[in-house]
C-alpha positions in Angstrom: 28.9 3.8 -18.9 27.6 3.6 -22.8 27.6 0.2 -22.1 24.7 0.6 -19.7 22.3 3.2 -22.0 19.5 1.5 -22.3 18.2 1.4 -25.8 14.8 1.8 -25.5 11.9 3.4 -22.8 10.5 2.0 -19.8 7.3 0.7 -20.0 4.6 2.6 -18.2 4.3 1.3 -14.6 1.0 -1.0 -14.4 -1.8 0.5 -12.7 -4.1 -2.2 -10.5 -6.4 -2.4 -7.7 -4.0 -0.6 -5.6 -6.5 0.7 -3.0 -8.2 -2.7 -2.9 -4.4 -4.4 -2.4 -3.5 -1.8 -0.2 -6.7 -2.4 2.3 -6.5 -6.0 1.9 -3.3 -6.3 3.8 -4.0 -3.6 6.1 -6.6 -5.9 7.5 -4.8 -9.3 6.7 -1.4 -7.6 9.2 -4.5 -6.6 11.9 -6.1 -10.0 11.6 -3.0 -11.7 12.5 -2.2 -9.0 15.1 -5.9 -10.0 17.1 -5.0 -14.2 16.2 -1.7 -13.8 18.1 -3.1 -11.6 21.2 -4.8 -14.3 23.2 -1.0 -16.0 22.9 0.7 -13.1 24.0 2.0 -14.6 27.6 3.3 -17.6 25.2 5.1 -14.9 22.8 6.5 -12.8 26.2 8.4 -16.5 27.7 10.1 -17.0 24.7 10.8 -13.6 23.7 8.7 -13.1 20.2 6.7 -10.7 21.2 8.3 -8.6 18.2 5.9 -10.8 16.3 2.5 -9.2 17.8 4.0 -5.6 17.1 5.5 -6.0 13.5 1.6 -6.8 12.7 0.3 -3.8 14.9 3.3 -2.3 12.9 2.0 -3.7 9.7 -1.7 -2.6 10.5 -0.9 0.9 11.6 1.8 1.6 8.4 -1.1 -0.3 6.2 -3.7 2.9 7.2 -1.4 5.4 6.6 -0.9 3.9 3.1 -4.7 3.1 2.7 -5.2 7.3 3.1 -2.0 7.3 0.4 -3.5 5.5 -2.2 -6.9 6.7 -1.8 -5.4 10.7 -2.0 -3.4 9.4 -4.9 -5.9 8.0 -7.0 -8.6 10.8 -6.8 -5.4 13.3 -7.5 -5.1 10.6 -10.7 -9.3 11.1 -11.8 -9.3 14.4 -10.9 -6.4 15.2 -13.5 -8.0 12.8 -16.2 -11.2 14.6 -15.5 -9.4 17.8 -15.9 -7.8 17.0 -19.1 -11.1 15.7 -20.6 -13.2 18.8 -20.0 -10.3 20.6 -21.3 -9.8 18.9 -24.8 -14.2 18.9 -24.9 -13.7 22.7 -24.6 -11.3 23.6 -27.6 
């Protein structure tokens, strides 16, 4: 598999607005859960009322990462703070 080797390093993975990206569908997949309630007898006739709970899905999985990110990126300050007070103490 020498063929394969790649032949130099990966780039470090790019850091964003993850919390802000992660919230902002959360409440995009609830919004279109509460637009598609009122249509719900509609979605039951024809048999897509999958649709209403992949976004109750979508909302529910979306807070679970929202506490994800969040944990993640104080865990991420909390080490850079750590590393800064240790290089000011030596």
């Amino acid at each position: 598999m020498a063929k394969w080797t790649p032949r130099h390093e990966a780039p470090e993975p790019l850091e964003g607005p993850v919390v802000a990206t992660i919230t902002g569908g959360t409440i995009l997949w609830f919004v279109l859960f509460l637009v598609q309630l009122p249509f719900y007898g509609w979605f039951a006739d024809h048999g897509h009322t999958w649709w209403l709970w992949t976004c109750l899905a979508g909302a529910g999985l979306g807070c679970i990462g929202i506490w994800y990110v969040r944990r993640r990126d104080a865990a991420i300050k909390r080490d850079a703070a750590a590393k800064r007070a240790a290089a000011a103490g030596q």
